[in-house]
Structures are given as structure tokens and as C-alpha cells.
C-alpha positions as CSV (number, residue, x, y, z in Angstrom):
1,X,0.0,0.0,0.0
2,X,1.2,3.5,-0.9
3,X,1.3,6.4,2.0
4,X,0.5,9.2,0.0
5,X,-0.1,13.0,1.0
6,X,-2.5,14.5,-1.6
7,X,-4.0,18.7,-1.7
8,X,-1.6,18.8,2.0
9,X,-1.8,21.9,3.7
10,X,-1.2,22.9,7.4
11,X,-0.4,26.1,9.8
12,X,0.6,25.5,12.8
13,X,-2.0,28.4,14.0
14,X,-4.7,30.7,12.5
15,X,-2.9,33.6,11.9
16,X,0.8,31.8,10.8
17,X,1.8,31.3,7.5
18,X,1.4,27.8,5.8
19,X,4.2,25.4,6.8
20,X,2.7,23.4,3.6
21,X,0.4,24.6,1.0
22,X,-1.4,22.0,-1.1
23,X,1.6,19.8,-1.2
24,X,0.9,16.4,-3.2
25,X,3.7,13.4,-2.3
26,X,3.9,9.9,-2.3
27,X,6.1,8.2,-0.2
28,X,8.4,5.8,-2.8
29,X,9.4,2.4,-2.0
30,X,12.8,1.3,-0.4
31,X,14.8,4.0,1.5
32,X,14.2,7.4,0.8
33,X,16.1,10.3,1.8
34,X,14.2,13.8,2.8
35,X,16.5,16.8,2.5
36,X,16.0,20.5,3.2
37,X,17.2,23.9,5.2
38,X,15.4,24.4,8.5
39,X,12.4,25.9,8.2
40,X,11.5,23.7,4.9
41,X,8.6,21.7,6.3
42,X,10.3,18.4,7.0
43,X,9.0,18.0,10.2
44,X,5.9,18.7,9.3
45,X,5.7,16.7,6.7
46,X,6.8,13.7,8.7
47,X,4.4,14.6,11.7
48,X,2.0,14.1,9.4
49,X,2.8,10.9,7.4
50,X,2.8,9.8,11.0
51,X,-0.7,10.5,11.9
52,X,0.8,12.8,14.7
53,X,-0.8,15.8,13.4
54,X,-3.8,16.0,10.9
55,X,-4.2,18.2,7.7
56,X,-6.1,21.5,7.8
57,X,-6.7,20.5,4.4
58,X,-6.3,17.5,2.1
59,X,-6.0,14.0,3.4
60,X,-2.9,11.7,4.0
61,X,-3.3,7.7,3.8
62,X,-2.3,4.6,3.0
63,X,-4.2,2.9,0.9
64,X,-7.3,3.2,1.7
65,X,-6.5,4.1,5.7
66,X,-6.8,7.5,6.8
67,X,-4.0,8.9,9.1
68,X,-6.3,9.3,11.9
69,X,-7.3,5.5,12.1
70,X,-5.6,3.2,14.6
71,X,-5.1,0.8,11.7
72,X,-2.7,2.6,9.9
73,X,-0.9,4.0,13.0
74,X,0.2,0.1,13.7
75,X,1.5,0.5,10.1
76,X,3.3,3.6,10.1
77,X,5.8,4.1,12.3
78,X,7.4,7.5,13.3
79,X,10.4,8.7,15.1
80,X,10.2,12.1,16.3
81,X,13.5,14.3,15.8
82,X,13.5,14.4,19.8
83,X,13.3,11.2,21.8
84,X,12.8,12.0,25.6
85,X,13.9,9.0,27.8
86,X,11.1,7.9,30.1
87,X,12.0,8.5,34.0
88,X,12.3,5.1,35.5
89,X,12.1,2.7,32.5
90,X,15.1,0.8,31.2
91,X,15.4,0.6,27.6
92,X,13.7,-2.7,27.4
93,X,10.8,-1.3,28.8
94,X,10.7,2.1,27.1
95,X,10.6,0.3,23.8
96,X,8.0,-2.4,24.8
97,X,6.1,0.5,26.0
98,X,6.1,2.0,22.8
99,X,4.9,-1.3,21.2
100,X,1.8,-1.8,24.1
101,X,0.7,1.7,22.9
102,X,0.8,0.6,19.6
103,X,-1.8,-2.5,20.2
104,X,0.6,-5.1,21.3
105,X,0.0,-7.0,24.7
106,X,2.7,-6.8,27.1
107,X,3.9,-9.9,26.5
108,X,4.6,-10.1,22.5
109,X,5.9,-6.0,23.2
110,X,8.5,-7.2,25.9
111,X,10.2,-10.4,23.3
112,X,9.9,-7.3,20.6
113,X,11.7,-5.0,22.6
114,X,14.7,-7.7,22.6
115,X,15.1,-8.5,19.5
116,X,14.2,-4.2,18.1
117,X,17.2,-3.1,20.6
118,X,19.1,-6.2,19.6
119,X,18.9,-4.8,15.8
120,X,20.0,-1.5,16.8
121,X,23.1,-2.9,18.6
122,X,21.5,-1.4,22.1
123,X,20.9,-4.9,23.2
124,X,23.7,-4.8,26.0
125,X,22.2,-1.8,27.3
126,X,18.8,-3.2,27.3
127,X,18.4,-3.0,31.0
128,X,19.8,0.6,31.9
129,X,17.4,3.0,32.6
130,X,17.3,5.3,29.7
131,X,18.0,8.5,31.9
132,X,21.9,7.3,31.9
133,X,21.9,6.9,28.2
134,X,24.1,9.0,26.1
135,X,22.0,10.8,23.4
136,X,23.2,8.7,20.7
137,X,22.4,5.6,22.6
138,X,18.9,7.6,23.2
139,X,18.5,8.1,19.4
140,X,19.4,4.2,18.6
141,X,16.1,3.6,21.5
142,X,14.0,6.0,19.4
143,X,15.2,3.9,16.6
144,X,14.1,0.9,18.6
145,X,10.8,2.1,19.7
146,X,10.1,2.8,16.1
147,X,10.7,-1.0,15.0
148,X,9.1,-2.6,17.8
149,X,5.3,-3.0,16.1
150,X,6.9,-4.4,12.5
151,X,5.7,-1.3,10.5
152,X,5.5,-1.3,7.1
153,X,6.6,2.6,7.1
154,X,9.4,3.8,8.9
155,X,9.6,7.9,9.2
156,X,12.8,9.0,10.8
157,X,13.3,12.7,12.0
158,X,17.4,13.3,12.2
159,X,17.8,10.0,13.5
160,X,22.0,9.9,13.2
161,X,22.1,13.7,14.9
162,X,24.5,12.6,17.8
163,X,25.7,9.6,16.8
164,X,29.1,8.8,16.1
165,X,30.9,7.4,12.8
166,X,30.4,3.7,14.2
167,X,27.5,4.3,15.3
168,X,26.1,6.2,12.0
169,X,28.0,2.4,10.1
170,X,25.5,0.7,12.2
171,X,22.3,2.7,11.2
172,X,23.0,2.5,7.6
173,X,23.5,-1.2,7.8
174,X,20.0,-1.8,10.2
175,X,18.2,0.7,7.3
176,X,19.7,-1.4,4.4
177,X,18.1,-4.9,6.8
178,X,14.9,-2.9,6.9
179,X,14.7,-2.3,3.1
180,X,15.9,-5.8,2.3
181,X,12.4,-6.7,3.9
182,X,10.4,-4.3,2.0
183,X,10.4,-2.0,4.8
184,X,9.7,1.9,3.0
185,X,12.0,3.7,5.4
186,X,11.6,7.8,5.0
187,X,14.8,9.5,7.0
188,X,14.9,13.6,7.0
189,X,18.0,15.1,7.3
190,X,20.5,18.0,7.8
191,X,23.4,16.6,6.1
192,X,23.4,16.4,2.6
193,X,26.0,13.8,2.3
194,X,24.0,11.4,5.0
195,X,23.0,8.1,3.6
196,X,23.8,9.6,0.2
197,X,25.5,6.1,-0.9
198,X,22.6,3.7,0.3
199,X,19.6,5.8,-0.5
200,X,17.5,4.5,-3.3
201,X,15.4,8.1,-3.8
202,X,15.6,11.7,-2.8
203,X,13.4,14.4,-1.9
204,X,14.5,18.0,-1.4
205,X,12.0,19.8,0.1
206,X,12.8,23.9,0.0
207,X,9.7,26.2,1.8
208,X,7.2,23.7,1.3
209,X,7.3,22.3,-2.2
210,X,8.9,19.8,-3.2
211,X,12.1,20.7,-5.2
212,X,13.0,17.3,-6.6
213,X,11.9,14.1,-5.8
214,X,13.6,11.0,-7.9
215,X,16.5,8.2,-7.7
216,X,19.3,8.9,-5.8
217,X,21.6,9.0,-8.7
218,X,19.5,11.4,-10.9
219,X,20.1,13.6,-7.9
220,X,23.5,13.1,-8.2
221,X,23.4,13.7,-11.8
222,X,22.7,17.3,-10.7
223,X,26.1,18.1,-9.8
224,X,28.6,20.1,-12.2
225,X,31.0,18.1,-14.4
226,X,34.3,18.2,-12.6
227,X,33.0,18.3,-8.5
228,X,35.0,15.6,-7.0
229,X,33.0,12.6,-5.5
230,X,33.1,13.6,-1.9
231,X,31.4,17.1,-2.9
232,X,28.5,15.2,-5.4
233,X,25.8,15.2,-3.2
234,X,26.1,18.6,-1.8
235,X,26.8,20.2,-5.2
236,X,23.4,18.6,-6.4
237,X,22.1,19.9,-3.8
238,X,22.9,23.3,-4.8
239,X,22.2,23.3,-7.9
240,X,19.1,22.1,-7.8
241,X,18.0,24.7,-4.8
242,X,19.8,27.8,-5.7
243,X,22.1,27.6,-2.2
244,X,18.2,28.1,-0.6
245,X,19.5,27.7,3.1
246,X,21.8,25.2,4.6
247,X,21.0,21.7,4.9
């Protein structure tokens, strides 16, 4: 089933400007890369894909499930760009929280936990409580929590911000595992170069509209003759953009 946003638009109050104005976007199979500057609406946009927030106009489903049904929330799943460590819980418990919320009963949510941390190479920290957690071993929990329910969406909100090169290594490789299982993983990001490699598509995303949305090597293809290879991504970026904002 396809997630699709169609006629989008949402304000985040009355009187503010339209964070997305009759945006139109269907989320492409395999693992897709979100780009834009701050301020572009990725957030937004992922919020709600997620079923987080609903449209003040047009309508966001998949298939034939509206975003605000309970259905497609144990379809989709959604990691938030900030993921708040729960006082008291380990990160076993955090995560088969997460899944409980999502419909699971507590004991198929606590073997889930297990093997989502155990994915996310957090399964040696699986019983420290989640306030001691670094943030990059916080983020790999969010990452957790997300996988926990076996969604057939995966929206990811700056999920490497605070990890470290290993770390980052081990991200790529669990979002390649995802993919290989016909997971549709959607990851926004800051860093133009992030992922670049592995992605299959990419969306740029500048004030609202969608700049380009296509494979990842006709986004590349955007990058002047002569830019060496570490410099592709972001010279694609550029020239597709205009320089609007940094990534």
C-alpha cells in the first residue's frame, strides 16, 4: 500500500503562514532520503505521514487508511527528531512500551523489545534505565521504539544527529536490513551527504514544495562536471536549490 499525502496543507495556528500549501507526495518504495534547510517543512511533513498531526486541508493515507485511524498507525511508524527518555524505565521497557501503545499485549511487546534493541546494537544496554543513556544511545532507542510493532513505514526525523561514525555504520546497515524486507523507510536530514550512498530516492523539500523528488543517482546527476566525488551530493544539492539555506 502506498502512503500518499494529496492537496496537504497545514499552519501551525490561525494567523501563521502555511508550513505546507497544497503539497501532493507519495512516499516511494525502499529507502528514501528527505533533504531540506530548517524551516522547509520536513518535520511537518513527517508529523503528518505519522498521523501525529492532521491536515487542515487535504487528506494523508495509506491505501485506503486515513492517518487518523488506529489501523494505519500500527502501520506507520514514526520517530520524532526528539526522543525523551522515560524516568524510570530501562530501555527494554521504554521500547515495549512503545509497542503496548501501539496494540501489542505486554507480553509479544516485551520479546519485541529484545530483539528491536538487539537490531539497533543497544541490546547490551537493554536493562539501563534510559536517563543514563548518552543521546546517541537515546536516538538508537527512538530507533528501537520505532521497530518494535513491525511497521511497514518507517519515518525518521534526524535520526543519526549525535551519533558517532560507528555508530552512524550501524544505522546505515540496520536501514539497508529494513529495506531488504520491503520496509519503505523515509529518514529527513540536515546533512546532505547522509545516507547519500545507500539511499534509493531523494526528496529535497525547500519552503514547502517539493524541489525534486527521484532516484538517488539522478540527484546526483545534478552536480557540475568536474566536482570531485566527496562534494556530489552537496553540489546537487545546490544546484538544484539555488544555495536556498543550509541543509
Amino acid at each position: 500500500m502506498s502512503l500518499e499525502l494529496d492537496a496537504v496543507s497545514y499552519a501551525y495556528g490561525r494567523r501563521e503562514r502555511r508550513i505546507l500549501d497544497g503539497l501532493t507526495y507519495t512516499v516511494p518504495d525502499g529507502f528514501t532520503i528527505l533533504l531540506g534547510p530548517n524551516g522547509a517543512g520536513k518535520t511537518t511533513l513527517l508529523r503528518l505521514a505519522a498521523g501525529a498531526t492532521r491536515p487542515d486541508r487535504g487528506t494523508v493515507r495509506l491505501g485506503e487508511l486515513p492517518s487518523h485511524t488506529a489501523a494505519y498507525r500500527t502501520r506507520v511508524a514514526w520517530m520524532p527528531q526528539h526522543v525523551t527518555a522515560m524516568t524510570g524505565l530501562t530501555a527494554r521497557e521504554q521500547v515495549a512500551y512503545t509497542g503496548w501503545l501501539k496494540g501489542m499485549n505486554r507480553r509479544a511487546s516485551w520479546e519485541a523489545a529484545a530483539s528491536a534493541l538487539a537490531q539497533v546494537r543497544m541490546a547490551e544496554h537493554a536493562d539501563v534505565k534510559t536517563k543514563r543513556l548518552s543521546g546517541g544511545q537515546l536516538r538508537r532507542v527512538g530507533v528501537a521504539s520505532a521497530l518494535v510493532h513491525g511497521a511497514e513505514v518507517l519515518l525518521l526525523d534526524e535520526p543519526t544527529a549525535g551519533m558517532d561514525p560507528t555508530q552512524r555504520r550501524v544505522f546505515r546497515d540496520l536501514v539497508i536490513g529494513l529495506v531488504s524486507r520491503e520496509v519503505r523507510v523515509l529518514l529527513s536530514t540536515h546533512d546532505v551527504a547522509d545516507l547519500a550512498e545507500e539511499a534509493d530516492h531523494v526528496t529535497a523539500l525547500i519552503a514547502g514544495s517539493i524541489a525534486f523528488s527521484g532516484t538517488a543517482g539522478a540527484f546526483l546527476d545534478h552536480a557540475p562536471e568536474g566536482v570531485p566525488e566527496a562534494r556530489r551530493a552537496e553540489a546537487a544539492y545546490t544546484a538544484l536549490t539555488g544555495g536556498v539555506g543550509a541543509v
